[in-house]
C-alpha positions as CSV (number, residue, x, y, z in Angstrom):
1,X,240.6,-115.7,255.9
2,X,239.5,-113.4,252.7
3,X,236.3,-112.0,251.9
4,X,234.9,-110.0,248.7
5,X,233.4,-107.1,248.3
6,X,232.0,-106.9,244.6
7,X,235.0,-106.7,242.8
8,X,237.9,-106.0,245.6
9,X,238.5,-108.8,247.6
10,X,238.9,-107.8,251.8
11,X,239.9,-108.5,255.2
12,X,237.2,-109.1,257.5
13,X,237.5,-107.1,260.8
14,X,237.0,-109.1,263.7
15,X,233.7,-107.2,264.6
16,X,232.6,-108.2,261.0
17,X,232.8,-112.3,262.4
18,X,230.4,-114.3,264.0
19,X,230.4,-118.4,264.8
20,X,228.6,-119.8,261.8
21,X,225.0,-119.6,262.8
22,X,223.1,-123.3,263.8
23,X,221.2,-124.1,261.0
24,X,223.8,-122.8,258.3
25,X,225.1,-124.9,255.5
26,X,228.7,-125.1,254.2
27,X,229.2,-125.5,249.7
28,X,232.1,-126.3,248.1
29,X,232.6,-124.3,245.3
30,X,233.6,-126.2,242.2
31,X,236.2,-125.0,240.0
32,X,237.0,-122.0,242.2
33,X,239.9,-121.8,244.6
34,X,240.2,-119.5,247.6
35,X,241.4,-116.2,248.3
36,X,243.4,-115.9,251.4
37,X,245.5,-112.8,253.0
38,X,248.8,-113.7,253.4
39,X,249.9,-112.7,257.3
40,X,253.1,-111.2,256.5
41,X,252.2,-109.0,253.4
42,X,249.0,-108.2,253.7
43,X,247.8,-109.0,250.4
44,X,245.7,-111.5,248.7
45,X,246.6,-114.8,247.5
46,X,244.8,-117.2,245.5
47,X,245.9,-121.0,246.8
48,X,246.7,-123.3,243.6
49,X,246.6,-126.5,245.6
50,X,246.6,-127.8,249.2
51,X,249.2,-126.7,251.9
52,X,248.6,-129.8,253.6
53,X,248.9,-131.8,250.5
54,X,250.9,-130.3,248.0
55,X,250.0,-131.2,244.3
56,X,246.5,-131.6,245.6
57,X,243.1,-129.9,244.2
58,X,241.3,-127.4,246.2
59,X,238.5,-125.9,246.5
60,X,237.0,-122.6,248.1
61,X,234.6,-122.8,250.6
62,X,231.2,-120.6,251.2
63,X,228.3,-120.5,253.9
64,X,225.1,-120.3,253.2
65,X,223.8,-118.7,256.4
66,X,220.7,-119.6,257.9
67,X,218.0,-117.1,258.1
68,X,217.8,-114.1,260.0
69,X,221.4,-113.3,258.9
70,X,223.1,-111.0,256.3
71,X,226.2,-111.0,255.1
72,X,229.2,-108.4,255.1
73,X,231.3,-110.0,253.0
74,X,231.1,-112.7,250.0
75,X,233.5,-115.6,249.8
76,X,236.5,-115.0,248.1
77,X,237.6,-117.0,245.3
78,X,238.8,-117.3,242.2
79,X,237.2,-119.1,238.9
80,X,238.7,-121.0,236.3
81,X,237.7,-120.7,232.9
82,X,234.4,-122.3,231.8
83,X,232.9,-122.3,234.5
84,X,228.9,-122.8,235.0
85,X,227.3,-120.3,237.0
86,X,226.7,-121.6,241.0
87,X,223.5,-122.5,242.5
88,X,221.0,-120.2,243.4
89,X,221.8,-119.7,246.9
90,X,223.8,-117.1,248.5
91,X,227.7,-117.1,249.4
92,X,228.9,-115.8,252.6
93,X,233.1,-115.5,253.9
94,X,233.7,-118.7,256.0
95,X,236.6,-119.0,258.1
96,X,238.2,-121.5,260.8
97,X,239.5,-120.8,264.1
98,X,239.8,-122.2,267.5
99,X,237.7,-125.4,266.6
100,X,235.1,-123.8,264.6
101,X,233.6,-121.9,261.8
102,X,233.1,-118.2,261.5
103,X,231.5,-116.1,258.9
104,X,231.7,-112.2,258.1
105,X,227.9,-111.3,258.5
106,X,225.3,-110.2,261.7
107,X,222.0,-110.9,263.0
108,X,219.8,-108.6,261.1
109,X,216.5,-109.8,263.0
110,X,215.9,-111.2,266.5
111,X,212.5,-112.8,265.3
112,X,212.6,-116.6,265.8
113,X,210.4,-118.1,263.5
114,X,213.1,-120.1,261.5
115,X,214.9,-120.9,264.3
116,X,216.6,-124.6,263.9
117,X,215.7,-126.0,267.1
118,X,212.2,-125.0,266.6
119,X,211.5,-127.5,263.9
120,X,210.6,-131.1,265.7
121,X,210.7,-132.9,262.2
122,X,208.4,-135.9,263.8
123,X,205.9,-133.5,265.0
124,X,206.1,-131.2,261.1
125,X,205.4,-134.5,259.5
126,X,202.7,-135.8,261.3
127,X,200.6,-132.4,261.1
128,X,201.7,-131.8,257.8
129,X,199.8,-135.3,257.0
130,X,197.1,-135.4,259.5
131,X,196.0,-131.6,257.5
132,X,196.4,-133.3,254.1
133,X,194.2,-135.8,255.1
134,X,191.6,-133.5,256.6
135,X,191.1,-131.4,253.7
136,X,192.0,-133.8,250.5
137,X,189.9,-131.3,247.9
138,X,191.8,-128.4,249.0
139,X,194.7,-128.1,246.5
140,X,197.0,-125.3,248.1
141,X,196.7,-127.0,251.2
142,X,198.2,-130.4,249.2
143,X,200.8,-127.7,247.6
144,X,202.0,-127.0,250.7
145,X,202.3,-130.5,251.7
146,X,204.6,-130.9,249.1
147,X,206.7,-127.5,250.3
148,X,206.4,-129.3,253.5
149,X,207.8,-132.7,252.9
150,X,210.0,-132.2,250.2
151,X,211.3,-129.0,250.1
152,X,211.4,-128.3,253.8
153,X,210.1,-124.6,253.6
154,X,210.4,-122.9,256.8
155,X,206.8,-121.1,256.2
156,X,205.1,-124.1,255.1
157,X,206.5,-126.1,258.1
158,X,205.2,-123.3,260.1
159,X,201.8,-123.1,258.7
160,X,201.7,-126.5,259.8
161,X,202.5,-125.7,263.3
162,X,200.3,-123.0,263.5
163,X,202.7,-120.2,264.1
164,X,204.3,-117.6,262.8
165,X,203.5,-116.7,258.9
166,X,201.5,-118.8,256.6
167,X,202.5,-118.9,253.0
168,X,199.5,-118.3,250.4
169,X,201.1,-118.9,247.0
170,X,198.9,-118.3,244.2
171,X,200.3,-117.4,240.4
172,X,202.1,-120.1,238.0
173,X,203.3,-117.1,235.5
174,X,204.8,-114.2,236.0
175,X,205.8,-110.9,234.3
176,X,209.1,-110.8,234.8
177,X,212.1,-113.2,233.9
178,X,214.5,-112.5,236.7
179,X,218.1,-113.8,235.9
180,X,218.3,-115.3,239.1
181,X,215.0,-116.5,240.0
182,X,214.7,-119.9,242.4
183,X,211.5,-121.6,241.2
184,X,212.1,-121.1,237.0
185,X,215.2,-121.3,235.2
186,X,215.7,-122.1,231.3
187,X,217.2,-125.6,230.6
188,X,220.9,-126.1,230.8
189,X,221.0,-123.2,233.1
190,X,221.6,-123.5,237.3
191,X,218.6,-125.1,238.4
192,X,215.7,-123.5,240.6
193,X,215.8,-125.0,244.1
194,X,212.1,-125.3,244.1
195,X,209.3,-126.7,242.2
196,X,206.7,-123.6,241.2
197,X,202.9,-124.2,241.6
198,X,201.3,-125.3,238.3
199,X,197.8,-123.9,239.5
200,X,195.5,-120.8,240.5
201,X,193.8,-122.2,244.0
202,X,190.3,-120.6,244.2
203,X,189.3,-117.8,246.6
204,X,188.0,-120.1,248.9
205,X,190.6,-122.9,249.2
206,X,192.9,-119.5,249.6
207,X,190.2,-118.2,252.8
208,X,190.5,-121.9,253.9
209,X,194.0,-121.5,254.6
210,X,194.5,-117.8,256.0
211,X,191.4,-118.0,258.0
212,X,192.3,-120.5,260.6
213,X,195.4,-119.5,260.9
214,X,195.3,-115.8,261.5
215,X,192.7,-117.0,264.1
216,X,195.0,-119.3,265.6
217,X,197.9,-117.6,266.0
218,X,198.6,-114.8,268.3
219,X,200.4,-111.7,266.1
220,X,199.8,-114.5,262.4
221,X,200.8,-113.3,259.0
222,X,199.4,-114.9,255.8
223,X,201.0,-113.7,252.7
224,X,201.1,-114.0,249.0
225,X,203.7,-114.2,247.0
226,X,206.0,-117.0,248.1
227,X,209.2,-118.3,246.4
228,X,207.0,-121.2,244.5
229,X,205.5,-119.6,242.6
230,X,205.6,-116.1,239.8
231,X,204.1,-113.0,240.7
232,X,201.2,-112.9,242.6
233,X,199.2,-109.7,240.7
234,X,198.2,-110.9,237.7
235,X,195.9,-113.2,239.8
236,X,194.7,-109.9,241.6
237,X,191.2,-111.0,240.7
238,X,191.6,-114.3,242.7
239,X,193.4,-112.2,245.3
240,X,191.0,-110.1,245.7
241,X,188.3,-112.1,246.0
242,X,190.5,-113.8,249.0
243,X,190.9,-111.5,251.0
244,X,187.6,-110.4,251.5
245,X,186.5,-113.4,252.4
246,X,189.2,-113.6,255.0
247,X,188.5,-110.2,256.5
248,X,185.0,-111.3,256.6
249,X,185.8,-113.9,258.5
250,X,188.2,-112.5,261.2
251,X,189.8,-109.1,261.4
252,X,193.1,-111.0,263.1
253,X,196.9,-110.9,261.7
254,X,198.5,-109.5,259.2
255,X,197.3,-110.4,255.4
256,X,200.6,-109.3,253.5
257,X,201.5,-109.4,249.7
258,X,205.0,-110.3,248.7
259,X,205.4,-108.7,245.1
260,X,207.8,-107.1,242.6
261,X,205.0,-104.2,242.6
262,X,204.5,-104.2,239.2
263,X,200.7,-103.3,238.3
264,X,199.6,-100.2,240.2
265,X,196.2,-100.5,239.8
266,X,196.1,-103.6,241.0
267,X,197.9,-103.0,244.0
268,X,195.0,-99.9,244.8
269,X,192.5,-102.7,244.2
270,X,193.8,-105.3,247.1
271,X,194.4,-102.4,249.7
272,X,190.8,-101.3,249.3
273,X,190.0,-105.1,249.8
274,X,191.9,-104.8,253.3
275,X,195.4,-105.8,252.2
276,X,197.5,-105.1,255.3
277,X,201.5,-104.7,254.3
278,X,202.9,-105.4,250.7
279,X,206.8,-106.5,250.8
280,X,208.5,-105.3,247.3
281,X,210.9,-107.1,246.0
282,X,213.8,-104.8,244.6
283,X,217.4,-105.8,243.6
284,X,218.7,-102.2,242.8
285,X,217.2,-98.4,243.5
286,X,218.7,-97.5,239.8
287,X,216.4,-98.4,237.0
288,X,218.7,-99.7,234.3
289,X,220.2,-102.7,237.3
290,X,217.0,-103.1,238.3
291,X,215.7,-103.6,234.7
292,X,219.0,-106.0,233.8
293,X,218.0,-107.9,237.0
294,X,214.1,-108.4,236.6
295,X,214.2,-108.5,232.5
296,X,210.4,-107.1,233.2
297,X,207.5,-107.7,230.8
298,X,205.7,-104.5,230.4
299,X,206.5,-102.7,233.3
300,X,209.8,-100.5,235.6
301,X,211.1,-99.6,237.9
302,X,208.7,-96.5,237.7
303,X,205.7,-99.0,238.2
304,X,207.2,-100.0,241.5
305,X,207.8,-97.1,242.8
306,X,204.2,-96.0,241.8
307,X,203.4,-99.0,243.8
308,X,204.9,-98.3,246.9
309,X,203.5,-94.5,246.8
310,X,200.1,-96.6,246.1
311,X,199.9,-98.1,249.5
312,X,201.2,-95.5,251.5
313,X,198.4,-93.6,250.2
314,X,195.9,-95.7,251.5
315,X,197.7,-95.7,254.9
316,X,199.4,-99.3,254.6
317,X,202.7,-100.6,255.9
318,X,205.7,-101.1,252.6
319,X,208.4,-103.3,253.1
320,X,211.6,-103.4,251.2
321,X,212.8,-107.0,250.2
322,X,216.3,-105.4,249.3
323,X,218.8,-108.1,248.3
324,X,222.1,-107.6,249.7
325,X,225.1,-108.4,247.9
326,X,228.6,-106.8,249.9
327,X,230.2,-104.6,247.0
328,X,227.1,-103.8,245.3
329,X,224.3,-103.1,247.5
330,X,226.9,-100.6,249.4
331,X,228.4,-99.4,246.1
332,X,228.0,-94.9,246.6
333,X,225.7,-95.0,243.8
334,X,223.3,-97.5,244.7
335,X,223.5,-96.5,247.9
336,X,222.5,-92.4,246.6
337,X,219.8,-94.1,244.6
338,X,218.4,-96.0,247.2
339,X,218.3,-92.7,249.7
340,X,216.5,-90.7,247.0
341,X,213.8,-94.0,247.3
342,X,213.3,-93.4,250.4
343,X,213.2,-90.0,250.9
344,X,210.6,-89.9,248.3
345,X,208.8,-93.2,248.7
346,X,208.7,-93.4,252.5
347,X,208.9,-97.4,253.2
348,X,208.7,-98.5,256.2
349,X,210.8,-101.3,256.7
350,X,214.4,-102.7,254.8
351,X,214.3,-106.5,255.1
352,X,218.2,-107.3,254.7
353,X,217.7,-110.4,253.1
354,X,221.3,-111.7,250.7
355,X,220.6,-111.8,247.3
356,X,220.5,-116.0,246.0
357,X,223.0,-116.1,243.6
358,X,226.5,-116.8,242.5
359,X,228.1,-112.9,243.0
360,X,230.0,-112.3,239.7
361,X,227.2,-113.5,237.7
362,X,225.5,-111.2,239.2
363,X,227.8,-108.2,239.1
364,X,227.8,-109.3,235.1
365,X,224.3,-109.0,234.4
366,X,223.7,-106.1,236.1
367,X,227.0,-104.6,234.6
368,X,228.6,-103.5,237.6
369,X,231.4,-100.7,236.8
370,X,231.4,-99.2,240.0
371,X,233.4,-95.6,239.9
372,X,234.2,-95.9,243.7
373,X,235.1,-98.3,246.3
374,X,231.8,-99.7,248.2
375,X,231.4,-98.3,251.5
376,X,231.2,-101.6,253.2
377,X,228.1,-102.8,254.7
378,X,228.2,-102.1,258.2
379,X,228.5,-98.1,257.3
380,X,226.1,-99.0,254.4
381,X,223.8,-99.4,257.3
382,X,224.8,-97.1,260.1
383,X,224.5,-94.5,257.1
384,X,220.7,-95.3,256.3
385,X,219.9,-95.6,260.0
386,X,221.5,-92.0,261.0
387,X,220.0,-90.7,257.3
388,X,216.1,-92.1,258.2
389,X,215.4,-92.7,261.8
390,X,212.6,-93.3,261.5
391,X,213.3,-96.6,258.8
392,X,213.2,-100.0,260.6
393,X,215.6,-103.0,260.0
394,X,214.8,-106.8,260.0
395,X,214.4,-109.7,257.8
396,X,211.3,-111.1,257.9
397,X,207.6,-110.0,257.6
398,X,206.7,-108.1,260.6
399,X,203.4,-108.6,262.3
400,X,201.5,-105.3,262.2
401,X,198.5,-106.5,264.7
């Protein structure tokens, strides 16, 4: 079994495998066969066609591991020419032994709330539709319906449940044009994997959401800025307005903001209004990947940052949503850049969540020329816990109340 790390490919260690988590999906990558490590030599081999039947295509393999897990190494393959860029998902190492599938990765958070076996799909779609029906003029609610039903998002399925986090999507634009973003892509490009909301919902119909919930549910989170929709500040107004009326109604849960921290000022605004955590979105801690990444509209990586400092100010609880991609996100440089972040910043929290997207389109847009070897992930890690102890580690939203 082979793995990648940016651009070297690798052999896992056996503490880097686990068995492919329940809930995990297997892709077959077209036009790309796998990398392998020959037993005898050591070194990497592409396979041109099928041991078991020679003159045969193949194909590599990747897992798309369900949440809750990050990755340690990428699958290794290797592309043909003209090849189209692959989905927007991500693209873990698979491997088969002993009757069954492994992956290089690790639990990164012991929270449960996507958990497989906790979704009775009888019991989602019947309180998805007995809500729909309840509240037929509310228009988020009916949004989420649609998350619900057709896409089969985990925090929509859960609003519906009443646990866990409730998703409060709010903006139909956004100021940023991020090469791999999952809800708009140009035509004749990968497509998004989700529909994005073609509306602002109203203060209220937002309150009518959050309220109940965070009532309802022991430790709740309701949060904006969800994966159908753009960026959630330039509707700060609406926002606002929102979460007012929800801590006027309750003081329970956790009201969170999930955001590429663009606009400053509006991030001061929405803390005053009794915002409690804001999660910020960052592919890279070096401004010129971050800015090939994001192609941002009027703001930097300087206005995140800002951000961040923004909030802490005001004595609220930052979150990292720092995409991890093995070879890059452990690169020495990123890794220095990321340290000086958080020395200076102070965040709270690194949610390890793997970056959704093919890997060497990736390393191409952000023009990856690394000048040393990545460290690997798991010292990647043991480095920044050693280096901040005071830093936690998960990948979701943690409750704060």
């Amino acid at each position: 079994m082979g793995g990648r790390s940016g651009h070297h490919y690798r052999l896992p260690d056996l503490e880097d495998l686990i068995p492919l988590p329940e809930g995990s999906e297997l892709f077959v990558l077209p036009g790309r066969q796998p990398v392998g490590f020959d037993p005898a030599t050591g070194e990497p081999v592409r396979l041109a066609e099928d041991p078991d039947a020679p003159g045969e295509e193949i194909r590599a393999v990747a897992a798309f591991m369900a949440p809750a897990h990050t990755a340690i190494h990428t699958a290794a393959f290797d592309k043909g020419d003209n090849t189209t860029p692959l989905p927007l998902f991500a693209y873990t190492a698979v491997g088969w032994y002993d009757g069954r599938f492994w992956v290089s990765g690790f639990r990164s958070d012991n929270d449960l709330r996507q958990e497989p076996h906790g979704f009775n799909v009888k019991k989602i779609r019947a309180n998805t539709n007995k809500r729909l029906r309840a509240f037929p003029g509310n228009r988020l609610i009916q949004h989420l319906g649609i998350c619900s039903l057709t896409y089969s998002c985990p925090a929509a399925k859960n609003f519906f449940l009443d646990r866990y986090e409730a998703p409060l999507p709010t903006s139909p634009v956004c100021n940023a044009n991020c090469v791999g973003c999952i809800s708009l892509q140009p035509s004749g490009c990968c497509p998004s994997t989700q529909e994005r909301i073609r509306f602002v919902p109203t203060a209220a119909e937002i309150a009518e959401v959050a309220v109940p919930h965070l009532q309802r549910v022991q430790k709740g989170v309701a949060s904006f800025g969800q994966g159908c929709e753009g960026e959630p500040l330039l509707q700060a107004d609406t926002i606002e307005r929102a979460i007012r009326l929800i801590r006027k109604a309750t003081a329970k849960g956790t009201v969170n903001l999930n955001s590429n921290a663009s606009l400053p000022q509006a991030v001061a605004r929405l803390a005053k209004a009794g915002l409690d955590s804001m999660r910020v979105s960052m592919n890279s801690a070096r401004p010129h990947c971050h800015h090939r990444y994001y192609r941002p509209k009027g703001f930097s990586l300087a206005e995140v940052r800002e951000s961040i400092s923004v909030m802490k100010e005001a004595g609220r609880f930052v979150s990292l949503n720092y995409f991890i991609l093995p070879g890059f996100t452990d690169d020495p440089e990123e890794f220095a850049a990321l340290c000086e972040l958080i020395a200076t910043d102070r965040p709270d929290f690194i949610q390890l969540r793997n970056l959704n997207m093919d890997p060497e389109w990736y390393l191409e847009t952000v023009g990856h020329a690394p000048a040393l070897e990545p460290m690997g992930i798991r010292i990647w890690l043991r480095e920044l816990k050693n280096r901040f102890p005071a830093l936690r580690f998960g990948y979701f939203n943690p409750p704060l109340r």
